[in-house]
TORKOL-4160 file (C-alpha; in steps of 0.2 Angstrom, whole numbers, padded with zeros to 4 digits, m for minus):
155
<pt num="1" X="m0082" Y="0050" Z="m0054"/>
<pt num="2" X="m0065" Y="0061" Z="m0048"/>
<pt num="3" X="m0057" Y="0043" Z="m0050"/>
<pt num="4" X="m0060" Y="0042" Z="m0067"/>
<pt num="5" X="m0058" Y="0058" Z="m0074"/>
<pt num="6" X="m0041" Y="0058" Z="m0065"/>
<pt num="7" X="m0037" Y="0042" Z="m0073"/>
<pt num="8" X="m0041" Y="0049" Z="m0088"/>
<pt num="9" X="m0027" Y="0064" Z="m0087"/>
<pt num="10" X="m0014" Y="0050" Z="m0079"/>
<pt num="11" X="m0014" Y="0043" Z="m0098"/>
<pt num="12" X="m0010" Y="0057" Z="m0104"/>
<pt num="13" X="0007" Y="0059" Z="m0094"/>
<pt num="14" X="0017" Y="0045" Z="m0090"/>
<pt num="15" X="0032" Y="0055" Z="m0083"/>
<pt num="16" X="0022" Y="0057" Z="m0066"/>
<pt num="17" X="0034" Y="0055" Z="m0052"/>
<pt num="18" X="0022" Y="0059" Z="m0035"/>
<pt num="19" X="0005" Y="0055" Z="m0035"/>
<pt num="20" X="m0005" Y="0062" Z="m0018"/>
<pt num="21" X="m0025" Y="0065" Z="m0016"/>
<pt num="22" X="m0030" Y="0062" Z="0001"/>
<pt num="23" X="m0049" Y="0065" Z="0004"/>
<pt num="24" X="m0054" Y="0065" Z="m0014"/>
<pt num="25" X="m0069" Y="0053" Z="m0010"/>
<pt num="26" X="m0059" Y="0038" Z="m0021"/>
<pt num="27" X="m0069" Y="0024" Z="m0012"/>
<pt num="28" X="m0066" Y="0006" Z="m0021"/>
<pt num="29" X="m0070" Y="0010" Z="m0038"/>
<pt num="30" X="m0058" Y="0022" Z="m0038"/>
<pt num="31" X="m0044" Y="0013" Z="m0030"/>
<pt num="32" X="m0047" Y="0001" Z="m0047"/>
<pt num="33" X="m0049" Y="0016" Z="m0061"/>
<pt num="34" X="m0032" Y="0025" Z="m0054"/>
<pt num="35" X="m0020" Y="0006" Z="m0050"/>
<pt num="36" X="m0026" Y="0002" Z="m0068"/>
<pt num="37" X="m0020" Y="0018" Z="m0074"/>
<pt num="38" X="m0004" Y="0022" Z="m0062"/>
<pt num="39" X="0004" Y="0002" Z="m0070"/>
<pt num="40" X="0011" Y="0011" Z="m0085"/>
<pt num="41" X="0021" Y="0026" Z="m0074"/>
<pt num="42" X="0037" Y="0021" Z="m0073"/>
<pt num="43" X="0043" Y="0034" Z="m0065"/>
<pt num="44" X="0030" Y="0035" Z="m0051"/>
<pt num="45" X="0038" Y="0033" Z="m0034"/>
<pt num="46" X="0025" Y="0038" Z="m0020"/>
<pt num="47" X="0010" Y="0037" Z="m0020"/>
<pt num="48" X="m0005" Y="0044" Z="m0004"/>
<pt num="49" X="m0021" Y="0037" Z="m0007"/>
<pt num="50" X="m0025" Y="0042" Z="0012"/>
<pt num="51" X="m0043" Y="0045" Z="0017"/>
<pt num="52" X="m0053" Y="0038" Z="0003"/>
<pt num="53" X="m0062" Y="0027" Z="0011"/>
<pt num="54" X="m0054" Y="0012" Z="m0005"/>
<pt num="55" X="m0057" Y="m0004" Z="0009"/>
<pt num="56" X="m0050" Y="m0020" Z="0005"/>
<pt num="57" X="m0055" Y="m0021" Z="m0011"/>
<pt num="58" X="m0045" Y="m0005" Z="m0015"/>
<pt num="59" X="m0031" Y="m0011" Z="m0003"/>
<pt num="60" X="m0030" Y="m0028" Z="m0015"/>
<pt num="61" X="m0030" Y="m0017" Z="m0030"/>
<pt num="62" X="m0014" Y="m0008" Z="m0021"/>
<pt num="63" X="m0008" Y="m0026" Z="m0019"/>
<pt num="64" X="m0008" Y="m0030" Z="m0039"/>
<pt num="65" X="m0001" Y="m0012" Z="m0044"/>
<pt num="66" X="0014" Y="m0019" Z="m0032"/>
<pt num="67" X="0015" Y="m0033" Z="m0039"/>
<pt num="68" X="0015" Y="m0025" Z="m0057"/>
<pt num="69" X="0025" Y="m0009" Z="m0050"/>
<pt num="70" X="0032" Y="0005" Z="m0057"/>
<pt num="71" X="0049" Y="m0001" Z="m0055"/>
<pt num="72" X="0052" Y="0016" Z="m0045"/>
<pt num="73" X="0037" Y="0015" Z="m0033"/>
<pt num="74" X="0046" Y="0016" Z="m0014"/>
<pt num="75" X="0032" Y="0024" Z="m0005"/>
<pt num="76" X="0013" Y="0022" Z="m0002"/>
<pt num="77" X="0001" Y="0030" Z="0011"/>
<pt num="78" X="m0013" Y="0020" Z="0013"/>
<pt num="79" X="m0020" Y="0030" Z="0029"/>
<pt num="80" X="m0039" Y="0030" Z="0036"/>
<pt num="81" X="m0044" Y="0018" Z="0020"/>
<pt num="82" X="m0056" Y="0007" Z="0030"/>
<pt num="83" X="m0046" Y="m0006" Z="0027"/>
<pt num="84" X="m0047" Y="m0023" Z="0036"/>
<pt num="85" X="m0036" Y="m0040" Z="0040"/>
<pt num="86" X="m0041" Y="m0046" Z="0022"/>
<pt num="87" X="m0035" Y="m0030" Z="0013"/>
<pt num="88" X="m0020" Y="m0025" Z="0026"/>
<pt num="89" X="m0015" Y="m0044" Z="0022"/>
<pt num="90" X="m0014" Y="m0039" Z="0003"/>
<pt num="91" X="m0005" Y="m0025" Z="0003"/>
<pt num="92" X="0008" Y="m0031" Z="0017"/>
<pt num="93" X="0011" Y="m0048" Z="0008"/>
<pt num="94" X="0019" Y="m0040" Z="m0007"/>
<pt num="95" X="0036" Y="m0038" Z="0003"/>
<pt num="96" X="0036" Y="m0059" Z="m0001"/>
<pt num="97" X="0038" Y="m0055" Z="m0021"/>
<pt num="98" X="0056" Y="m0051" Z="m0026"/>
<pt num="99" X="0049" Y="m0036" Z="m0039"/>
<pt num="100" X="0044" Y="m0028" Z="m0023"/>
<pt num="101" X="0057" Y="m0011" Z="m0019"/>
<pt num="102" X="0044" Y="m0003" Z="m0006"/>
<pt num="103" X="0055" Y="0006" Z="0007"/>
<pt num="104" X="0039" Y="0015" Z="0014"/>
<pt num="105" X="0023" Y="0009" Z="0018"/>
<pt num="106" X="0009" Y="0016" Z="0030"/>
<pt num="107" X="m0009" Y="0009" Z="0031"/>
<pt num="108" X="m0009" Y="0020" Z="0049"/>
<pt num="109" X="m0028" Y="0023" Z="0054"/>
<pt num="110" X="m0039" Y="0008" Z="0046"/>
<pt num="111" X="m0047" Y="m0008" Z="0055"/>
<pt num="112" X="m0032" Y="m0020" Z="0055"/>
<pt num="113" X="m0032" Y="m0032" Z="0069"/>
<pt num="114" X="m0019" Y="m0045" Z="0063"/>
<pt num="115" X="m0005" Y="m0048" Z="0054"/>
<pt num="116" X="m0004" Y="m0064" Z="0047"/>
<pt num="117" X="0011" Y="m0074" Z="0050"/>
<pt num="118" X="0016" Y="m0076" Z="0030"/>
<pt num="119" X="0015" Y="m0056" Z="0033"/>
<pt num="120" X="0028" Y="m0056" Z="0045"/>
<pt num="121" X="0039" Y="m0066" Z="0038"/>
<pt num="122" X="0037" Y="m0057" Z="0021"/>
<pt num="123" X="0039" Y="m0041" Z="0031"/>
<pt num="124" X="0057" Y="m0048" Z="0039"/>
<pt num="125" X="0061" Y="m0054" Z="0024"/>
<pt num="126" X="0063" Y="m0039" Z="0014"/>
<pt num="127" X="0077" Y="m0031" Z="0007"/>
<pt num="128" X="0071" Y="m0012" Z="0006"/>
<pt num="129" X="0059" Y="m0009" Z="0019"/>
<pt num="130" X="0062" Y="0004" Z="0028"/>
<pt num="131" X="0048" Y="0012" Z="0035"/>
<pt num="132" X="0032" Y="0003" Z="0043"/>
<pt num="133" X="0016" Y="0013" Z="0051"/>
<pt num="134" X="0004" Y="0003" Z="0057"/>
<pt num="135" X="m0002" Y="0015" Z="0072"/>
<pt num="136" X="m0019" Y="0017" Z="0075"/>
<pt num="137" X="m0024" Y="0000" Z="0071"/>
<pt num="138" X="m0032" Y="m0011" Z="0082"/>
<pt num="139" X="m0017" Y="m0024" Z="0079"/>
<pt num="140" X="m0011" Y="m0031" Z="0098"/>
<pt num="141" X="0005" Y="m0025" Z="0105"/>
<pt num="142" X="0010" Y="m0045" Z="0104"/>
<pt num="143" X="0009" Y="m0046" Z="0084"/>
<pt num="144" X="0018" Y="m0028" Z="0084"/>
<pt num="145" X="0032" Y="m0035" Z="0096"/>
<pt num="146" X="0034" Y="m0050" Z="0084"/>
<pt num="147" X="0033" Y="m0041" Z="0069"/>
<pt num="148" X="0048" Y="m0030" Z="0077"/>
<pt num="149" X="0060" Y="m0046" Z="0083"/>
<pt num="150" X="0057" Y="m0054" Z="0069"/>
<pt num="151" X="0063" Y="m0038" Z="0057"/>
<pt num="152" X="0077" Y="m0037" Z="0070"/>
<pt num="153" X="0083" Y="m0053" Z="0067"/>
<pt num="154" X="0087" Y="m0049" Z="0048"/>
<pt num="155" X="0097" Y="m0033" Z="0053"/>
């Protein structure tokens, strides 16, 4: 797959500082084959796995190469991924770990329709977010309201 071959190349450089292939047809098995590969970049600091199509499994896989990070990695884009609650949940849970520096995180465009409350709190909790897009779910204005006070709090 493009996945792999690609995963492939990423050994051979582990000076890569941006990493973006939206609409490379990833999917899950992807998602794994390239996290696996991006946990030795150091110097990785963004990554755009937009329209792939990586669901929650690929979304979870995300989560790990958070936990694991690249010291350096402050930006993912996670758009139009078909991911769900369980998989939005994954990813958006990483701002609880103290390793986590992600200033920058959209999963804009998938099938989320809450956020847990551990989310939430993880999300007012953290020290470098930044940025946060989750348009274009199906999330209710409610859980977005709380999510927003509850960040505002910590400001």
């Amino acid at each position: 797959s493009r996945a792999e071959e690609l995963s492939k190349g990423l050994k051979q450089n582990d000076s890569l500082v941006t990493l973006s292939v939206p609409g490379n047809q990833i999917f899950q098995a992807g998602a794994l084959h390239l996290t696996h590969a991006l946990k030795r970049h150091r110097s990785l600091q963004r990554l755009d796995l937009s329209l792939n199509r990586i669901g929650d499994q690929g979304a979870t896989w995300v989560a790990n190469l958070l936990a694991e990070s690249p010291p350096n990695l402050t930006h993912v884009t996670a758009e139009f991924n078909s991911i769900s609650d369980t998989g939005g949940h994954s990813v958006l849970a990483m701002f609880a770990h103290r390793s986590c520096v992600l200033q920058s995180l959209s999963l804009r465009g998938n099938q989320l329709k809450q956020v847990r409350f551990e989310a939430c709190q993880a999300i007012m909790l953290s020290k470098s977010l930044q940025f946060l897009n989750l348009g274009d779910n199906q999330i209710s204005n409610m859980v977005l309201l709380g999510i927003a006070v509850l960040r505002s709090r910590t400001m």
